[in-house]
Backbone as ProteinMPNN parsed JSONL, in Angstrom:
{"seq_chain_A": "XXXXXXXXXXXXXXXXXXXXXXXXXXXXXXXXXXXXXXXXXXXXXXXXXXXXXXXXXXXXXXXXXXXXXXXXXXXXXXXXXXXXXXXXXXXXXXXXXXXXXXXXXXXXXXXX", "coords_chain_A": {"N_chain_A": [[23.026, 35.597, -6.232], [19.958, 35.32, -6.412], [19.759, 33.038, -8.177], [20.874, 31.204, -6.791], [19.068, 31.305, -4.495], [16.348, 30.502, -6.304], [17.211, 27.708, -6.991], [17.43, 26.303, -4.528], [15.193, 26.613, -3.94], [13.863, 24.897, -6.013], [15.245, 22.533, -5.506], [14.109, 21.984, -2.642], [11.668, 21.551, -3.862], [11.317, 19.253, -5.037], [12.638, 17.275, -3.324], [10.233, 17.168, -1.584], [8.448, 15.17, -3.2], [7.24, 12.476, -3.782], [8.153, 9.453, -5.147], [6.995, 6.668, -4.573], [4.459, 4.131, -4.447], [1.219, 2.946, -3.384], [-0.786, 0.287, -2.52], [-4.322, -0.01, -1.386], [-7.168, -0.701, 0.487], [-10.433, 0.536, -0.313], [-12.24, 2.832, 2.032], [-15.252, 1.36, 3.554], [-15.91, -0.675, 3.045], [-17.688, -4.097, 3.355], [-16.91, -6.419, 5.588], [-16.84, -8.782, 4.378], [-16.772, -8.066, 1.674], [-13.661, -7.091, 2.047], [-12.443, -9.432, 2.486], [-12.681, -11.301, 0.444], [-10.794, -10.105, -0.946], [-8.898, -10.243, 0.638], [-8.203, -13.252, 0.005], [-8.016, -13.289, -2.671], [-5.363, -12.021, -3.618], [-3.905, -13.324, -1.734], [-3.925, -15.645, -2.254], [-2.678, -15.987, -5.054], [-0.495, -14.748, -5.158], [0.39, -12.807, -3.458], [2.579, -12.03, -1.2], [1.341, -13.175, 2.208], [2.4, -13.453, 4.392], [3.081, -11.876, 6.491], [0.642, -11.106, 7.68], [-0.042, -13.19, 8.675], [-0.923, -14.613, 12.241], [1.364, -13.732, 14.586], [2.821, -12.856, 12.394], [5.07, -9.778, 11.428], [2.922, -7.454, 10.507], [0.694, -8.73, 11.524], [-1.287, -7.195, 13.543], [-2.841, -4.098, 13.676], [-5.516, -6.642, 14.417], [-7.303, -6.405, 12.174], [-9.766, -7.007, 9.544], [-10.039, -5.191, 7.445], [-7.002, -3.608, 7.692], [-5.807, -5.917, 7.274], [-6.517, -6.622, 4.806], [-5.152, -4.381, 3.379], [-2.785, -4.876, 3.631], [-2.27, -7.399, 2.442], [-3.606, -6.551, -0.761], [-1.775, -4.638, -0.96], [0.993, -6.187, -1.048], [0.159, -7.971, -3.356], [0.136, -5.978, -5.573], [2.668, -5.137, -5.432], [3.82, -7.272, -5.988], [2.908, -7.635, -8.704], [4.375, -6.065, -10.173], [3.43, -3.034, -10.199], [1.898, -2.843, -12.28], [-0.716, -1.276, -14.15], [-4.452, -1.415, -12.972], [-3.768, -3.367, -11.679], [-4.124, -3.164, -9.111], [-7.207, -3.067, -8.511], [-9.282, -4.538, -7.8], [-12.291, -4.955, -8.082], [-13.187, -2.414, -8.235], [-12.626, -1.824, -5.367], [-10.44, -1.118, -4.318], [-7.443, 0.851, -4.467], [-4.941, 3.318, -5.569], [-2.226, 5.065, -3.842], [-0.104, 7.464, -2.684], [0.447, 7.356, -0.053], [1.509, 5.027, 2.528], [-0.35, 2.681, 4.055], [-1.508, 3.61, 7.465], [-0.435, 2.66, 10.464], [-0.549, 0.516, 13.538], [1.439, -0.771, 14.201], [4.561, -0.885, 14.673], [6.846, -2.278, 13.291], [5.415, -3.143, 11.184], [6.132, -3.276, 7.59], [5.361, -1.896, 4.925], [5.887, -2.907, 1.457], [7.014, -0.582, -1.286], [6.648, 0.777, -4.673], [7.269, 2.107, -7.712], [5.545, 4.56, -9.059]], "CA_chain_A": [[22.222, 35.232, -5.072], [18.687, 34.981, -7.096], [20.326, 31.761, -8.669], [21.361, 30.18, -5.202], [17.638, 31.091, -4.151], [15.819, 29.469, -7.486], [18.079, 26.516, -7.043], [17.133, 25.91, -3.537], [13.683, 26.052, -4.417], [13.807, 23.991, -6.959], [15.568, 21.395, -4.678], [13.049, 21.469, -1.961], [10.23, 21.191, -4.195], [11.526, 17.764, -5.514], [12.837, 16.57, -2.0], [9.365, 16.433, -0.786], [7.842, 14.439, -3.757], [7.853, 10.787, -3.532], [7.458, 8.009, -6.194], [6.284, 5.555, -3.834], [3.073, 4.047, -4.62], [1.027, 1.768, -2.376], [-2.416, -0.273, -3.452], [-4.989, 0.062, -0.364], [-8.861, -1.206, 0.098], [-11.462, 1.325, 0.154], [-13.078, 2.328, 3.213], [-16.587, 1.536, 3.937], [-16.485, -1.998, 2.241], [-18.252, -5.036, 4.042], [-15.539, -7.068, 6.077], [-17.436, -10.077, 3.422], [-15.557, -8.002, 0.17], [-12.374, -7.345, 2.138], [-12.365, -11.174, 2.697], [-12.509, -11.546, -0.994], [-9.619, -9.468, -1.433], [-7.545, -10.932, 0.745], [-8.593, -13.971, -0.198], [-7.504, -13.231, -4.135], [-4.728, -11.212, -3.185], [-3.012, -14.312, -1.074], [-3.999, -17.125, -3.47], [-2.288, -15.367, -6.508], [1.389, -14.555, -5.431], [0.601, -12.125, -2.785], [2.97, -13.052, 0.328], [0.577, -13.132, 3.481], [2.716, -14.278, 5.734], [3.082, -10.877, 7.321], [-0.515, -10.624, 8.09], [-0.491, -14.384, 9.597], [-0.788, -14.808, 13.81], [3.029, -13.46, 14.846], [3.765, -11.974, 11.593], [5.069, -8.245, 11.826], [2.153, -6.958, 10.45], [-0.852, -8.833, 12.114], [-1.574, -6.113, 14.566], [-4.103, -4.587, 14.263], [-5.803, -7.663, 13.548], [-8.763, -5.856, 11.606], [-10.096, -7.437, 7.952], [-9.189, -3.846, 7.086], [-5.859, -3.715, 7.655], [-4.982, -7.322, 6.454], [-6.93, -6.162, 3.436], [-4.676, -3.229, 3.151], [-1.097, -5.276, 3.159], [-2.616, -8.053, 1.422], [-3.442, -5.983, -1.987], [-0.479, -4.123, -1.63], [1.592, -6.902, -1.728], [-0.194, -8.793, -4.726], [0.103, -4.922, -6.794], [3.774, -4.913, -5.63], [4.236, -8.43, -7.134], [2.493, -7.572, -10.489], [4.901, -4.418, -10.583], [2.294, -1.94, -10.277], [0.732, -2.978, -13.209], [-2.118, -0.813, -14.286], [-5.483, -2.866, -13.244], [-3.647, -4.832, -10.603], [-4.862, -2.476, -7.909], [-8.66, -2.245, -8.792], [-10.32, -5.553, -7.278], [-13.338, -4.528, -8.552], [-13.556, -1.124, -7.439], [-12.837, -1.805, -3.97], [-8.875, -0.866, -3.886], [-7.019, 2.186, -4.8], [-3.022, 2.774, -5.637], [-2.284, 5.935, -3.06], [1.382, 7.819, -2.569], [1.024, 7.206, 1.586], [1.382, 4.059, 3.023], [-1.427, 3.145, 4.9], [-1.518, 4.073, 8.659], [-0.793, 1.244, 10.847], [-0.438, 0.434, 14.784], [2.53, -1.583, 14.528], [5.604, 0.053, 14.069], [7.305, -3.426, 12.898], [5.127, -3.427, 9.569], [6.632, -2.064, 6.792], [4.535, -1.768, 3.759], [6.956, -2.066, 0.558], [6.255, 0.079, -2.284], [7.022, 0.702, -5.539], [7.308, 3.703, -8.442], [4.439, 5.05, -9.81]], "C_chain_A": [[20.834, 34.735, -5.5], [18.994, 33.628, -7.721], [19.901, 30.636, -7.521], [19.915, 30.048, -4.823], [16.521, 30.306, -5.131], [16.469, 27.912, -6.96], [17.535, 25.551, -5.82], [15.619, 25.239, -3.407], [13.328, 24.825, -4.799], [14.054, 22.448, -6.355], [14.493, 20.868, -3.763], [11.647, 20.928, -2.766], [10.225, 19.47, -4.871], [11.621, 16.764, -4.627], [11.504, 16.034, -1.029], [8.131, 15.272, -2.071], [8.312, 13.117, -3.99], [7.166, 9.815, -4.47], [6.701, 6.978, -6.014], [4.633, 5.108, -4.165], [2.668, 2.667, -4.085], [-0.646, 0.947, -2.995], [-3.371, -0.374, -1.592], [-6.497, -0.323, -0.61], [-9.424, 0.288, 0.703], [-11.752, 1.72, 1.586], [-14.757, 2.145, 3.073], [-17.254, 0.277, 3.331], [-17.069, -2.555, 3.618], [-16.815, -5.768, 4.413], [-15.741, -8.735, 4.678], [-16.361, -9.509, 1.973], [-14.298, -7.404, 0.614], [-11.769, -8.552, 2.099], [-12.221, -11.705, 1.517], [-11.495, -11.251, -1.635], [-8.944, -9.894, -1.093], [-7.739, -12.281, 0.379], [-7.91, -14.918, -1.576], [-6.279, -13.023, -3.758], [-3.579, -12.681, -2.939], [-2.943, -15.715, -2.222], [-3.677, -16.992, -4.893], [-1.373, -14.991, -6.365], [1.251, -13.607, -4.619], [1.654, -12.753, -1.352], [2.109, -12.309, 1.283], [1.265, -13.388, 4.431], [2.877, -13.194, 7.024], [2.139, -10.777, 8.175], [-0.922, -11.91, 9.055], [-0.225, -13.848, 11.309], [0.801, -14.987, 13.697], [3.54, -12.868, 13.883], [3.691, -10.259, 12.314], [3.611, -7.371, 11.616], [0.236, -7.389, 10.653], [-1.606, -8.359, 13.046], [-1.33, -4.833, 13.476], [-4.46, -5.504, 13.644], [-7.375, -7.321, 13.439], [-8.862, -6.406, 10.203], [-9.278, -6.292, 7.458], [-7.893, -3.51, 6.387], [-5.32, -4.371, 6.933], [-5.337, -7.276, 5.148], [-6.042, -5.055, 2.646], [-2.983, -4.264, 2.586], [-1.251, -6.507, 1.962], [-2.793, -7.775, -0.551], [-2.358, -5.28, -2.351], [0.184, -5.152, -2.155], [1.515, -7.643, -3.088], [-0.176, -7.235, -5.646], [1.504, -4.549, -6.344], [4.546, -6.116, -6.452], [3.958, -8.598, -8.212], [3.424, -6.516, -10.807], [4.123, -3.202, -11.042], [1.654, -1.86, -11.808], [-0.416, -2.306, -13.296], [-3.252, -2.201, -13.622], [-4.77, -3.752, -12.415], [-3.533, -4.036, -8.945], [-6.543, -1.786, -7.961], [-9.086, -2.832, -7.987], [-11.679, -5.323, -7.082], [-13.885, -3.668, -7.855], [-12.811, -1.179, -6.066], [-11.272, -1.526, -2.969], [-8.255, 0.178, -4.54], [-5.108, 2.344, -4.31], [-3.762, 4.817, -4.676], [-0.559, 6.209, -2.997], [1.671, 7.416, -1.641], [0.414, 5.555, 1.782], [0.53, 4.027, 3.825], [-0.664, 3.268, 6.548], [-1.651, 2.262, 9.346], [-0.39, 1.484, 12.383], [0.809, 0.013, 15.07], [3.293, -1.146, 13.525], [6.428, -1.155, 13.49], [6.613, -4.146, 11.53], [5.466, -2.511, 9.298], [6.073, -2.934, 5.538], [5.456, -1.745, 2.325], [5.87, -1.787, -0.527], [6.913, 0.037, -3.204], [7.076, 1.991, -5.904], [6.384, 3.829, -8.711], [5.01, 4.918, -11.401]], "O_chain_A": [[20.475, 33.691, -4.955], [17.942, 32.991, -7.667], [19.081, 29.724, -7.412], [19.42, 28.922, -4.781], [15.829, 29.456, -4.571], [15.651, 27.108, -6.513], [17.256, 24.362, -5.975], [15.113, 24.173, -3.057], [12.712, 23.938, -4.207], [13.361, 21.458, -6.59], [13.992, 19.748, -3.867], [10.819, 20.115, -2.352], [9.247, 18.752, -5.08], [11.067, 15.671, -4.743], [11.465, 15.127, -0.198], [7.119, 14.732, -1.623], [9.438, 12.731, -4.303], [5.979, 9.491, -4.529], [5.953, 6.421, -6.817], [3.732, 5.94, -4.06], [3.3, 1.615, -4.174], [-1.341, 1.359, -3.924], [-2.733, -0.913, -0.687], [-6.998, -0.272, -1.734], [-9.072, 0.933, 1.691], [-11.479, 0.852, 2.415], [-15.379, 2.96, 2.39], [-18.448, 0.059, 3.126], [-17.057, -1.939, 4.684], [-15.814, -5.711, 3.699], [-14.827, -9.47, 4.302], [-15.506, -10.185, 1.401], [-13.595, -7.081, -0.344], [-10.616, -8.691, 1.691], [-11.543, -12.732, 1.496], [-11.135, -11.815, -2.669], [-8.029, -10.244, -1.838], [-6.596, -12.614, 0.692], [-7.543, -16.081, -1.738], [-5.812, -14.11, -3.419], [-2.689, -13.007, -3.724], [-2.063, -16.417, -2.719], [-4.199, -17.655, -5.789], [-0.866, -14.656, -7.436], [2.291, -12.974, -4.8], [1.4, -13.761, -0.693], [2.055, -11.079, 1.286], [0.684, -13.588, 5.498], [2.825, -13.508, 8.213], [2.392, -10.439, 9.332], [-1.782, -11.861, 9.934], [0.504, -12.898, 11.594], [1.421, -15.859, 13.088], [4.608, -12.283, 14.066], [2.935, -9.708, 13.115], [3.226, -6.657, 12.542], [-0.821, -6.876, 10.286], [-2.583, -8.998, 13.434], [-0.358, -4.551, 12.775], [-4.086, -5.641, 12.48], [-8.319, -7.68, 14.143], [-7.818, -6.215, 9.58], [-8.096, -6.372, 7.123], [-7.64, -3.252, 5.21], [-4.528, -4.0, 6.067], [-4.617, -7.807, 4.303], [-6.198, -4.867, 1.439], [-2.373, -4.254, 1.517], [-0.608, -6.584, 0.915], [-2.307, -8.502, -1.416], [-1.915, -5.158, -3.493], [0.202, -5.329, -3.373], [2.485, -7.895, -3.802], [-0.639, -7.496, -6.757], [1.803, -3.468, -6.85], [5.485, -6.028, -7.242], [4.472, -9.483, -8.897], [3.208, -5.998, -11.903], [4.25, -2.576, -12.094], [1.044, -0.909, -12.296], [-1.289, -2.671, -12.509], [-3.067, -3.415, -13.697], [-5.128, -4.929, -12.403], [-2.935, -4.422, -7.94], [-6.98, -0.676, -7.656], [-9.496, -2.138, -7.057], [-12.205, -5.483, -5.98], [-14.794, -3.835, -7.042], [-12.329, -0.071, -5.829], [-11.001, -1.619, -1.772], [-8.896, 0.376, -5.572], [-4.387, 1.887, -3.424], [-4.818, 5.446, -4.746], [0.212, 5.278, -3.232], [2.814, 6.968, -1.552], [-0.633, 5.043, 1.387], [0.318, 5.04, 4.491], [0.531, 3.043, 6.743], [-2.329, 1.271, 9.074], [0.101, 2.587, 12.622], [1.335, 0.363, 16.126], [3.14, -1.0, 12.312], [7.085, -0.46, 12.715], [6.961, -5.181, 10.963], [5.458, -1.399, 9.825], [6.234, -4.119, 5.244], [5.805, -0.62, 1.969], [4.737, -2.209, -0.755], [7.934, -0.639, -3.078], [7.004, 2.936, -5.118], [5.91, 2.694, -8.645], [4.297, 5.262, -12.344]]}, "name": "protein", "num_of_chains": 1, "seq": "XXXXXXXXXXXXXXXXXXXXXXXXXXXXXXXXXXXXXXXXXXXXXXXXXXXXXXXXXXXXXXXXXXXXXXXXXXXXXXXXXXXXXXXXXXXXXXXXXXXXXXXXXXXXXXXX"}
């Protein structure tokens, strides 16, 4: 029975850890160096098209946000490459997807 109980453990404690890793902008930048990000971000192999007027994920339509799917995508297209979620300081790799309004974006991720 002490087995069966270890075992179980052991299971749950793996079941809630997740590989997933997402690239996100700071908060508390200027909407001027999110604009930079997405900016890089799109003009370097990121796909934007999500974040365009009608894509799934242009709601909310905050710099913010579009700053948020924008770097992911360009640090899911480098394959999480070290250094391809910095943008000089102003972005950060994170386990949780960011928080969004619109249930019709989906953020992909990668492994850590």
């Amino acid at each position: 029975m002490a087995v069966y109980v270890v075992g179980l453990a052991f299971l749950l404690a793996f079941a809630s850890y997740s590989d997933a890793s997402y690239c996100v902008c700071n908060s508390g930048l200027s909407d001027s160096v999110l604009q930079k990000n997405i900016d890089y971000a799109c003009g370097n192999g990121a796909d934007c098209s999500q974040i365009n007027q009608n894509g799934a994920c242009f709601n909310p339509n905050t710099v913010h946000d579009h700053c948020n799917y924008a770097v992911n995508s360009y640090y899911q297209k480098k394959a999480n490459i070290p250094g391809s979620c910095d943008f000089q300081g102003s972005a950060t790799v994170t386990p949780n997807p960011p928080a969004t309004a619109s249930s019709s974006c989906v953020y992909p991720s990668g492994s850590r």
